[in-house]
C-alpha positions in Angstrom: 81.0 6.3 146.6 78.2 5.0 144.5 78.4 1.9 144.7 78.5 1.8 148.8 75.3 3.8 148.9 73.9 1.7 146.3 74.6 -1.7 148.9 72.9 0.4 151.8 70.0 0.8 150.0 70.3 -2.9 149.1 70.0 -3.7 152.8 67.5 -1.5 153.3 65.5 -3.3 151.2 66.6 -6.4 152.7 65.7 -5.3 156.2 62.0 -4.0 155.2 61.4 -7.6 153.4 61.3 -5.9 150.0 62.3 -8.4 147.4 65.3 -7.7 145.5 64.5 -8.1 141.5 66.6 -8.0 138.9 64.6 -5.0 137.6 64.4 -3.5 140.8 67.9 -3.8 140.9 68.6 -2.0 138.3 66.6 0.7 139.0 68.3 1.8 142.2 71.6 1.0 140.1 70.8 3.3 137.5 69.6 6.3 140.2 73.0 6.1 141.6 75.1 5.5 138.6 73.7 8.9 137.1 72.7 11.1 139.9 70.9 13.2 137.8 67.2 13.4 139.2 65.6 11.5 136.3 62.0 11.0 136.1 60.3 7.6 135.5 60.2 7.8 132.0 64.0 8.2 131.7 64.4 5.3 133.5 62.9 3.4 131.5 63.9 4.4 127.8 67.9 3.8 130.0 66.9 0.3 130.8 64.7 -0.9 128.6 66.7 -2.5 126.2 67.8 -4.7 128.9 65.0 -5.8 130.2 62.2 -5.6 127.1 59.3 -6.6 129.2 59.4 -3.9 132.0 56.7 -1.2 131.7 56.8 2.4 132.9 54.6 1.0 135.4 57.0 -1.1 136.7 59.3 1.3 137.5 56.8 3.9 139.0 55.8 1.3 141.3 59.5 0.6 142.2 59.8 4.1 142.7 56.9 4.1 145.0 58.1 1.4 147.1 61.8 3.3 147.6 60.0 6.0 147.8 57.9 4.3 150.8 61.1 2.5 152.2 63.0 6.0 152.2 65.9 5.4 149.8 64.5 8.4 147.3 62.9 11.4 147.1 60.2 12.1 144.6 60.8 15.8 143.7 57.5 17.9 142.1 58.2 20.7 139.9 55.0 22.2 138.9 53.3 20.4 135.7 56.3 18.3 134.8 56.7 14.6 135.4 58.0 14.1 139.2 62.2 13.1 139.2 63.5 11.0 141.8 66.6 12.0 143.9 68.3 9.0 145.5 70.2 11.6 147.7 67.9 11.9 151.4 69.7 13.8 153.5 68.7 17.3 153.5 70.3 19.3 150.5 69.0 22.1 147.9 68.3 21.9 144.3 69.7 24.8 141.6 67.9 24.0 138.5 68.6 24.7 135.2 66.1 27.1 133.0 66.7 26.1 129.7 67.3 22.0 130.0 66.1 20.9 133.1 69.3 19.6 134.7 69.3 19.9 138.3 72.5 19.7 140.8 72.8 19.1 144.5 74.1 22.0 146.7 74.5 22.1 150.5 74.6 25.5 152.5 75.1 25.0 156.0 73.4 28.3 156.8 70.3 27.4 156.1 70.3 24.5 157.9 68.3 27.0 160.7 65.7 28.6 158.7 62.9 25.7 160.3 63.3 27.0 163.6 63.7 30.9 163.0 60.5 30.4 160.6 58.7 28.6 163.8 59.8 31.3 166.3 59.0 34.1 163.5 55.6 32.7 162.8 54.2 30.2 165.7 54.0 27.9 163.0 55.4 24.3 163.9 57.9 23.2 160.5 57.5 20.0 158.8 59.7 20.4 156.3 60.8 23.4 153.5 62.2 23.1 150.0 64.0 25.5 148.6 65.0 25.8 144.3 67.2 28.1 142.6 67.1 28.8 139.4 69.4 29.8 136.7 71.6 28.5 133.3 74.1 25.8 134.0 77.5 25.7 132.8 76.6 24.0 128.9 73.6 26.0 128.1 75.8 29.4 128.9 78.4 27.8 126.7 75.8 27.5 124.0 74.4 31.0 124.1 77.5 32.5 123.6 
């Protein structure tokens, strides 16, 4: 499943005239080898032993231009650094308190809460984020 979302992003790529690099390549690759929402810096400490010359900057930037192009999401929680979600269709976040992992979850059911919030409040909906938090599976296994 990876691996064919990794080659639409490819063309993505291709199709906005992004050039493909060998780092940037392995960027994307690593996003949806791990799905794990990592942020820039774990990026680089996975890659750079393979390539030695690519800054953190580097792959901020890279980041930025999927970011820009629409192949990844740059998730903000609060102080900490931003993670990057290669998933982009619309889907939730549970988050774990005590190590930071965070999973993917879709509820159908609140798929509607844009329009009844514009029809509660007159507002017009851009978009809305929603987080739940709690203790995954391995930190409850340690705590016992």
């Amino acid at each position: 499943m990876a691996n064919g979302h990794l080659q639409e992003a490819v063309s993505t790529l291709k199709n906005t005239k992004v050039r493909m690099t060998p780092q940037r390549h392995a960027i994307l690759e690593y996003l949806y080898e791990t799905m794990n929402h990592p942020t820039a810096d774990d990026i680089y400490k996975a890659l750079e032993s393979k390539f030695p010359n690519m800054s953190v900057a580097t792959v901020y930037n890279n980041l930025r231009v999927f970011k820009n192009v629409g192949i990844v999401k740059e998730l903000t929680y609060g102080d900490s650094s931003s993670r990057f979600d290669c998933v982009t269709t619309e889907h939730y976040h549970i988050i774990c308190s005590d190590c930071g992992k965070i999973v993917d979850f879709h509820y159908p059911g609140l798929d509607e809460v844009e329009t009844l919030a514009e029809q509660v409040t007159g507002f017009q909906v851009h978009d809305h984020r929603m987080e739940i938090y709690g203790t995954c599976q391995d930190c409850k296994m340690v705590s016992h």
